[in-house]
N, CA, C and O atoms as a MOPAC input file, in Angstrom:
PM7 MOZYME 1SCF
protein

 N    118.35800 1   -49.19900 1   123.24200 1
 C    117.22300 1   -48.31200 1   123.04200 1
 C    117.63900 1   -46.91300 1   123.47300 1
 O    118.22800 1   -46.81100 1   124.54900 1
 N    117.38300 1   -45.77700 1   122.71600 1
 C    117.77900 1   -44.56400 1   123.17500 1
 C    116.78400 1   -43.84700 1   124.14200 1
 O    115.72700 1   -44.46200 1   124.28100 1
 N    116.86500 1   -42.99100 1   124.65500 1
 C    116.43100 1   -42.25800 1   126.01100 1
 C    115.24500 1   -41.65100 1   125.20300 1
 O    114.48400 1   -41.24400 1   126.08100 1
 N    114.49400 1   -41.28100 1   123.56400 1
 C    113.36200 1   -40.59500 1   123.47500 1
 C    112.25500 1   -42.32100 1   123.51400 1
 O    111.04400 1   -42.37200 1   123.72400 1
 N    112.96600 1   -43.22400 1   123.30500 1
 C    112.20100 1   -44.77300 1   123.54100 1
 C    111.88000 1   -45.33500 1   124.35800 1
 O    111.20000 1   -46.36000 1   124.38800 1
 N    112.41200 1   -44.62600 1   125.31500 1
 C    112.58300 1   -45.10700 1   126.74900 1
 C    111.27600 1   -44.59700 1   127.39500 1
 O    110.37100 1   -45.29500 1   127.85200 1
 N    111.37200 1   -42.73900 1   127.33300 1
 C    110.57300 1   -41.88800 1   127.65600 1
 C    109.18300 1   -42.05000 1   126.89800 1
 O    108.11900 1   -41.77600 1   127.45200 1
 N    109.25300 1   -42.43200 1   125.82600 1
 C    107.89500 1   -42.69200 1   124.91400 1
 C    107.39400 1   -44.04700 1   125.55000 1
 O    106.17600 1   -44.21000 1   125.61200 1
 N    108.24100 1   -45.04200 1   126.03300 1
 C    107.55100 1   -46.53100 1   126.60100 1
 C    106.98500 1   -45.67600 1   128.10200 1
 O    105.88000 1   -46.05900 1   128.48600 1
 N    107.45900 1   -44.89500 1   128.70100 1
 C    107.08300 1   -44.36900 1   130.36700 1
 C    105.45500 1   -44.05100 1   130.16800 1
 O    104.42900 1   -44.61400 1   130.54900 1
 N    105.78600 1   -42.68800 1   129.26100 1
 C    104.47800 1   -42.07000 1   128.99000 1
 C    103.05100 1   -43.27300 1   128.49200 1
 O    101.84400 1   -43.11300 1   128.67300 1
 N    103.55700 1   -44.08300 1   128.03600 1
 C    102.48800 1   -45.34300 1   127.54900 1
 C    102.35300 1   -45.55500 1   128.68000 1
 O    101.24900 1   -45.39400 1   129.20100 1
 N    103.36300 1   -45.95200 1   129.34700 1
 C    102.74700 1   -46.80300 1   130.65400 1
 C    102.17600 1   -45.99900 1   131.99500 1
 O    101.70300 1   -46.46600 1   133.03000 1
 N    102.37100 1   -44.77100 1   131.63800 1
 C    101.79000 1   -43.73100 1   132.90100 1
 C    100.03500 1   -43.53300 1   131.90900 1
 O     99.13700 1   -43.14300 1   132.65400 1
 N     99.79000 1   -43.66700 1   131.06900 1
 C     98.84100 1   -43.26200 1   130.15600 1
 C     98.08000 1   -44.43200 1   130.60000 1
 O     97.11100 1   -44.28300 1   131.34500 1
 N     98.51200 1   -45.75800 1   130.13000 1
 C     98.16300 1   -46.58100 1   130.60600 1
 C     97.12300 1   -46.94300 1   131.95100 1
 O     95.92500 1   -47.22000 1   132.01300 1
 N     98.33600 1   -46.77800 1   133.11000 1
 C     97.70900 1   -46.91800 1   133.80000 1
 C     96.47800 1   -45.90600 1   134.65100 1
 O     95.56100 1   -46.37000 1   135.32900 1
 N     96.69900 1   -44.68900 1   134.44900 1
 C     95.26000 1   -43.21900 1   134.30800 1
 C     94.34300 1   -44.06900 1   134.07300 1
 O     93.64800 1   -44.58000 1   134.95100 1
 N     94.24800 1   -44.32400 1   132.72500 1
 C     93.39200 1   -44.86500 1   131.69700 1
 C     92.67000 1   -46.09600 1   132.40700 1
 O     91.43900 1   -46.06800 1   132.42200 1
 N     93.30000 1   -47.13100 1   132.97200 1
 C     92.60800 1   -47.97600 1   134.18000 1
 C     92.38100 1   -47.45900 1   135.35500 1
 O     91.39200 1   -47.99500 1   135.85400 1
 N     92.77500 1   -46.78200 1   135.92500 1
 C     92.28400 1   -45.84300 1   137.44300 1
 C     90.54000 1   -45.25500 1   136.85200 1
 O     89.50000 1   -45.55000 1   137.44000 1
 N     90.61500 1   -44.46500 1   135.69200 1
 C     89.60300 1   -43.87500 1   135.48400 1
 C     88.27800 1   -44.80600 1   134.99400 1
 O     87.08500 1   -44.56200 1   135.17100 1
 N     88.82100 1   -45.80000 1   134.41100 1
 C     87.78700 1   -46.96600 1   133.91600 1
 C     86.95700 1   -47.81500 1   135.02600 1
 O     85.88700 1   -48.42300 1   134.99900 1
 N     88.00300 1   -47.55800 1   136.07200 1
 C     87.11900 1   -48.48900 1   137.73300 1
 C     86.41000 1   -47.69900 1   137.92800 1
 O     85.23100 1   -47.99400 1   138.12200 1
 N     86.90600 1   -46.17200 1   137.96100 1
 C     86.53500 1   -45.01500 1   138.46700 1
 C     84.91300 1   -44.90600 1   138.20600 1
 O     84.04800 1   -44.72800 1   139.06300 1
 N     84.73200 1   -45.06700 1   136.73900 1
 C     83.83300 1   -44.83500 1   136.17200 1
 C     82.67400 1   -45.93000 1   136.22700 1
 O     81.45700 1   -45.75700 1   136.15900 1
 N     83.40000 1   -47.09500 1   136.36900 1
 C     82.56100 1   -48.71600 1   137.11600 1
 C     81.89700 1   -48.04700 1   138.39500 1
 O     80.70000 1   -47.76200 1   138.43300 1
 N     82.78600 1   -47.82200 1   139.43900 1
 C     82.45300 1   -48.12300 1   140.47100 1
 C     81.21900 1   -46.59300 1   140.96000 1
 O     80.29000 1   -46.67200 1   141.76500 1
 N     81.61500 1   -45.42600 1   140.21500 1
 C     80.39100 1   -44.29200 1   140.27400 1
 C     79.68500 1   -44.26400 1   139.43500 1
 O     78.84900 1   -43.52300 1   139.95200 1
 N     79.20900 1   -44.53100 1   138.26000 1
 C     78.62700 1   -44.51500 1   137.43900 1
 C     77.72600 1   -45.65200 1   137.21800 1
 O     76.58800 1   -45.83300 1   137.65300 1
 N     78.67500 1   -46.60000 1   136.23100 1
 C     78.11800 1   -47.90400 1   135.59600 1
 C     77.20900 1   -48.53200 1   136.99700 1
 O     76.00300 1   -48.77500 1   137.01300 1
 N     78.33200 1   -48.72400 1   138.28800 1
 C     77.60100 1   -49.77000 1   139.13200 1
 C     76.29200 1   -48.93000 1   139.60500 1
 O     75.24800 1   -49.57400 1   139.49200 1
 N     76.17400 1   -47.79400 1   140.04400 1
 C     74.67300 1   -47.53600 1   140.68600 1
 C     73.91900 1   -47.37100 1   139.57600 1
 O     72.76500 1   -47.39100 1   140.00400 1
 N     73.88200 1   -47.21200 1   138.34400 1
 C     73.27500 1   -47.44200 1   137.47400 1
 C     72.32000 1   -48.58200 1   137.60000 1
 O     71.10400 1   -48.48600 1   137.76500 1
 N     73.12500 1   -49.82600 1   137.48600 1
 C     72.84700 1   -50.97600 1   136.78900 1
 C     71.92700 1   -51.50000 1   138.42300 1
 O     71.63400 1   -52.68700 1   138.56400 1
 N     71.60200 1   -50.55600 1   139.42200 1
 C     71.03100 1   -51.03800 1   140.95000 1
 C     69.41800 1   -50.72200 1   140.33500 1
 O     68.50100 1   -51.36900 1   140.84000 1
 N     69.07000 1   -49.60900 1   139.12100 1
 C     67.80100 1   -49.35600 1   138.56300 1
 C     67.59800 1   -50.50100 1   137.83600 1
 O     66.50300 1   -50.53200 1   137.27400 1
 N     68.60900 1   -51.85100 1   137.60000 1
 C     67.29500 1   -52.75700 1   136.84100 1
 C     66.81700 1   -53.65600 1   138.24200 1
 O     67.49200 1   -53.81000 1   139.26000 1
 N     65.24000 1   -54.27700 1   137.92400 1
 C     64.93800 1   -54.36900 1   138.96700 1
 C     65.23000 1   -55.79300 1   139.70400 1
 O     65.06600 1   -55.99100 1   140.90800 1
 N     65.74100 1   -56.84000 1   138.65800 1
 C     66.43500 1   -57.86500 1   139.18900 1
 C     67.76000 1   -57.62700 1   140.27200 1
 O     67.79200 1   -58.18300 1   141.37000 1
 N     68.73500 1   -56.79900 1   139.82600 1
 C     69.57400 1   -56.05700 1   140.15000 1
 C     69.25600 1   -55.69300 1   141.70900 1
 O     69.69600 1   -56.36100 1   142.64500 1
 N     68.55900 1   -54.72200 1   141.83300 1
 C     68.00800 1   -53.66100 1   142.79000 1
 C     67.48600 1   -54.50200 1   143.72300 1
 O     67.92600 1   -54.45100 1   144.87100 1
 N     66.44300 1   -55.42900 1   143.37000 1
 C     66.04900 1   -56.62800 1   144.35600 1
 C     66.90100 1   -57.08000 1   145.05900 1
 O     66.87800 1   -56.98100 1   146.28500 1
 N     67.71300 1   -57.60100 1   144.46100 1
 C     69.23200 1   -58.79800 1   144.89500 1
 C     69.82900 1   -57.68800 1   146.33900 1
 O     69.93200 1   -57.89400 1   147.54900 1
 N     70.18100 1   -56.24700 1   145.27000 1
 C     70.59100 1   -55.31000 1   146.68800 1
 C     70.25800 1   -55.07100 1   147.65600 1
 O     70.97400 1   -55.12900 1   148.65600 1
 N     69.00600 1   -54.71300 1   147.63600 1
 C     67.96800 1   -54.54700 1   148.59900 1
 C     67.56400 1   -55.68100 1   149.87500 1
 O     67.53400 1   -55.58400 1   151.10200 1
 N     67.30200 1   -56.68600 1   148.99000 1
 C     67.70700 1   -58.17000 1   149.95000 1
 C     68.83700 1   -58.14900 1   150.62700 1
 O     68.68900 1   -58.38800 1   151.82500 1
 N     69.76600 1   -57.97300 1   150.32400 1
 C     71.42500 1   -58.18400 1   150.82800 1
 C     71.37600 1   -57.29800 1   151.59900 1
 O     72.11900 1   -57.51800 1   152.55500 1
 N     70.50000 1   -55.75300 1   151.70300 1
 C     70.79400 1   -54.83800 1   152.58400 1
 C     70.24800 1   -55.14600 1   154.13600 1
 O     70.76800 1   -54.96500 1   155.23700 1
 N     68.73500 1   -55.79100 1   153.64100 1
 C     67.51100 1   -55.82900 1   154.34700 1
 C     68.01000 1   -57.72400 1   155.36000 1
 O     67.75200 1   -58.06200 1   156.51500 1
 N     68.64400 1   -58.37400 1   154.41200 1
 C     68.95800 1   -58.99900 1   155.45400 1
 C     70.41300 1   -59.29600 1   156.30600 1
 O     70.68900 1   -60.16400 1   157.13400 1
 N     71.05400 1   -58.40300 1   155.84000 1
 C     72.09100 1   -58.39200 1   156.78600 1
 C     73.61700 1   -58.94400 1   156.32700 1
 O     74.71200 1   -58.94900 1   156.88900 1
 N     73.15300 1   -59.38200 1   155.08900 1
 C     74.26200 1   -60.45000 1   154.29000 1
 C     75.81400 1   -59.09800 1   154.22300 1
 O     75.98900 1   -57.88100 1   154.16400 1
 N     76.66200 1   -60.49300 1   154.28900 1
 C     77.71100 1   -59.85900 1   154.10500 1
 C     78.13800 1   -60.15300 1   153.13500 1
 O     78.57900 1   -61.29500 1   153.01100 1
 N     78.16700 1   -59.45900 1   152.31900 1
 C     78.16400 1   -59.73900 1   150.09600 1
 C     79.36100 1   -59.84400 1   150.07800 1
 O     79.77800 1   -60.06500 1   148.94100 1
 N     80.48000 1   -59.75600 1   151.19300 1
 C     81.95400 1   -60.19800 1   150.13600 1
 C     82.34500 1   -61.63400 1   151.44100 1
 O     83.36100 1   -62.20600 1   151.83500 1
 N     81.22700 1   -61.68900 1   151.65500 1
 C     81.43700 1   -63.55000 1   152.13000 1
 C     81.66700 1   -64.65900 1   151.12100 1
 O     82.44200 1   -65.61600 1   151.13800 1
 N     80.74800 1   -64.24100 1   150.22100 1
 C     80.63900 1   -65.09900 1   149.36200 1
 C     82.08500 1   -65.21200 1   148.58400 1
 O     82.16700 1   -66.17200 1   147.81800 1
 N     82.95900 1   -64.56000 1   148.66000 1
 C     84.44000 1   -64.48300 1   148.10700 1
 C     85.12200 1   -65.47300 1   148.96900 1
 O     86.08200 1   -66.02100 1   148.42800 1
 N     84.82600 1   -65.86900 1   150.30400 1
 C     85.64100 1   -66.57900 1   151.40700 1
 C     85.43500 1   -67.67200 1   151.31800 1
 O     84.24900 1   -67.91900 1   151.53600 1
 N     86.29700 1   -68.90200 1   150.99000 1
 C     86.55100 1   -69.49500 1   151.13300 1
 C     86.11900 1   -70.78300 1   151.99900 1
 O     85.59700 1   -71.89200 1   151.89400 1
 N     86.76900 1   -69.76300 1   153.05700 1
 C     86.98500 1   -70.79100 1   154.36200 1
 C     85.63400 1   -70.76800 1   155.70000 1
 O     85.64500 1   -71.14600 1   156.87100 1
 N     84.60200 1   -70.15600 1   154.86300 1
 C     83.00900 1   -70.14400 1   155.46000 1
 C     82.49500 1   -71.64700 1   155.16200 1
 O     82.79700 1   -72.30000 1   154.16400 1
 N     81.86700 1   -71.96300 1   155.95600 1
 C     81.51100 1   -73.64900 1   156.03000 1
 C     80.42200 1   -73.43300 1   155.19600 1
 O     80.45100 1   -74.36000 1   154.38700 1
 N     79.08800 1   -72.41100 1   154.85400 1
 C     78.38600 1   -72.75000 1   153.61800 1
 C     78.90900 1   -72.37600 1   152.33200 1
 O     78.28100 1   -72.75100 1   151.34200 1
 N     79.86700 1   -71.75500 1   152.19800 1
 C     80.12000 1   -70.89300 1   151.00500 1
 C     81.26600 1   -72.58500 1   150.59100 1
 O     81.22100 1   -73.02000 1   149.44000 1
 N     82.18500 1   -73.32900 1   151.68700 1
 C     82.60800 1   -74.48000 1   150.90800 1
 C     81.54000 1   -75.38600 1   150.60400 1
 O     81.51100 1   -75.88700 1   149.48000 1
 N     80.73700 1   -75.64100 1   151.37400 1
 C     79.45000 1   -76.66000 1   150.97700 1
 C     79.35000 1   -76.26200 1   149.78600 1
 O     80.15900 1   -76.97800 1   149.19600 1
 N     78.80800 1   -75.47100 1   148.91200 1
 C     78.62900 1   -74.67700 1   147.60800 1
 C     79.21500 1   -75.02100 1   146.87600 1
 O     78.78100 1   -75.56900 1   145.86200 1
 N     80.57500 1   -74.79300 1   147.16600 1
 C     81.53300 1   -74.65700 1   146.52500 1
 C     82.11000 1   -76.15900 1   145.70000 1
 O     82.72400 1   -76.39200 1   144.65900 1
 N     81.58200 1   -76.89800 1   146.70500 1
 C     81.80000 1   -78.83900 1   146.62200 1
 C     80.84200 1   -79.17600 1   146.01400 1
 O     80.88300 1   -80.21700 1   145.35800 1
 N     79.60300 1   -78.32000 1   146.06300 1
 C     78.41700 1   -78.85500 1   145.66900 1
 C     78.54600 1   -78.81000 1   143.84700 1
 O     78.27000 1   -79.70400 1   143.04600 1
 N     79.01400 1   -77.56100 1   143.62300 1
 C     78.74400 1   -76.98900 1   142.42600 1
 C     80.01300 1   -77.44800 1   141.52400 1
 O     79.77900 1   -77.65100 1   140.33300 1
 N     81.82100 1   -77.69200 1   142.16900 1
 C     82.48100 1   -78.78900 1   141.73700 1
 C     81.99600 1   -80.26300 1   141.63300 1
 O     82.55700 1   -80.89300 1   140.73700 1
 N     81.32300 1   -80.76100 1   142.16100 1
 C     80.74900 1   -82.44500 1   141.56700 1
 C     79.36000 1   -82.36600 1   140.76700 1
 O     78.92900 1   -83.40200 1   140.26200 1
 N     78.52000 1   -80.95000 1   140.61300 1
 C     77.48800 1   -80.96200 1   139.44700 1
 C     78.22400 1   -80.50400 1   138.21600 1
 O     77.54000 1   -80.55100 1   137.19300 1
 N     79.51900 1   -80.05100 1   138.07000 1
 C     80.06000 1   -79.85400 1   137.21100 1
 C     81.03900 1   -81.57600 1   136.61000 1
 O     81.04200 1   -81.98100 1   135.44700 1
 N     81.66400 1   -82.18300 1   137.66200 1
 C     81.80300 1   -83.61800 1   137.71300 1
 C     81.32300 1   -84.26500 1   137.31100 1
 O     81.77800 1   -84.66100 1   136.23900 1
 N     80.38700 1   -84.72500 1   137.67900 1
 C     79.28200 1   -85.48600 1   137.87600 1
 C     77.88800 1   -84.54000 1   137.37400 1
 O     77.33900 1   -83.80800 1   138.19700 1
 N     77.46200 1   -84.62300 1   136.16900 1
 C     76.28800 1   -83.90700 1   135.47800 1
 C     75.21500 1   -84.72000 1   136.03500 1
 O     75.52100 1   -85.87700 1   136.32400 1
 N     73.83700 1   -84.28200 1   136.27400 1
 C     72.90700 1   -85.17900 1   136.75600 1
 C     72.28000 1   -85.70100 1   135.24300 1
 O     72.15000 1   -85.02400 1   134.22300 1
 N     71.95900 1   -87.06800 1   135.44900 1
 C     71.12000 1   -87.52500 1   134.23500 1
 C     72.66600 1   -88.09500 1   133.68000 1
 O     72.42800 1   -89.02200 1   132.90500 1
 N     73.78500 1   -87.93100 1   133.76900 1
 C     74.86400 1   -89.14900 1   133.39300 1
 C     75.37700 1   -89.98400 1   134.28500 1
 O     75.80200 1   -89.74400 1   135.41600 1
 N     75.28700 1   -91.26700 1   133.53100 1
 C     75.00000 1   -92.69300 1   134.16900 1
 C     76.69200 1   -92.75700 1   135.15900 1
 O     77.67600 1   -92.27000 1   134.60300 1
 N     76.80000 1   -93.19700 1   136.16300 1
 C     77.72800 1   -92.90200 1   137.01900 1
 C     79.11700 1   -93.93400 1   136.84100 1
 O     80.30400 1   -93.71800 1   137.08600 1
 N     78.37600 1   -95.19800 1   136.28000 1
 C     79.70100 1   -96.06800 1   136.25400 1
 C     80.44600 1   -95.93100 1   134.59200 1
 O     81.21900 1   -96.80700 1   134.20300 1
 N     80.16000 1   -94.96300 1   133.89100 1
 C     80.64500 1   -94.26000 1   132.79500 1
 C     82.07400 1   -93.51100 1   132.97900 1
 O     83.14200 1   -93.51000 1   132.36700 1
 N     81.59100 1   -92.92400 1   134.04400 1
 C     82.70000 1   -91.91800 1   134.45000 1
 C     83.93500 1   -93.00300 1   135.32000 1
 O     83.69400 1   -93.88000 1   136.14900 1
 N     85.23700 1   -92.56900 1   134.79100 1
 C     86.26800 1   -93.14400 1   135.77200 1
 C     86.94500 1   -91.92300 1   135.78500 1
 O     87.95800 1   -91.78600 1   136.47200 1

């Protein structure tokens, strides 16, 4: 590959990645406080503010309700309610 192919793949990939910096950019100031005016939305926040929740718990893992959940919602996916149990092997 010659050196103007090289330089033309850089510029893509410096373009590139701008182009995603500015797209979070634009998520995280824009789109997201936006979307806090619908009022399902805004509720949920407001709750989470008002009671204290720590909103990136729910990402962890290794929290004893967030695995309860987590087990709960792997065997309703397993195990569907309303299908007969000795069906399943």
């Amino acid at each position: 590959m010659n050196e103007v192919g090289i330089n033309r793949k850089r510029i893509v990939g410096w373009r590139n990645l701008i182009g995603c910096i500015i797209m979070v950019w634009v998520f995280v100031f824009v789109i997201g406080p936006l979307c806090l005016k619908f009022d399902p939305v805004g509720e949920m926040a407001e709750h989470i503010r008002e009671s204290g929740i720590e909103a990136c718990g729910y990402w962890w893992s290794d929290v004893e309700v967030f695995a309860d959940a987590e087990m709960n919602c792997r065997n309703t996916i397993k195990y569907p309610p309303g299908q007969n149990i000795s069906k399943i092997k």
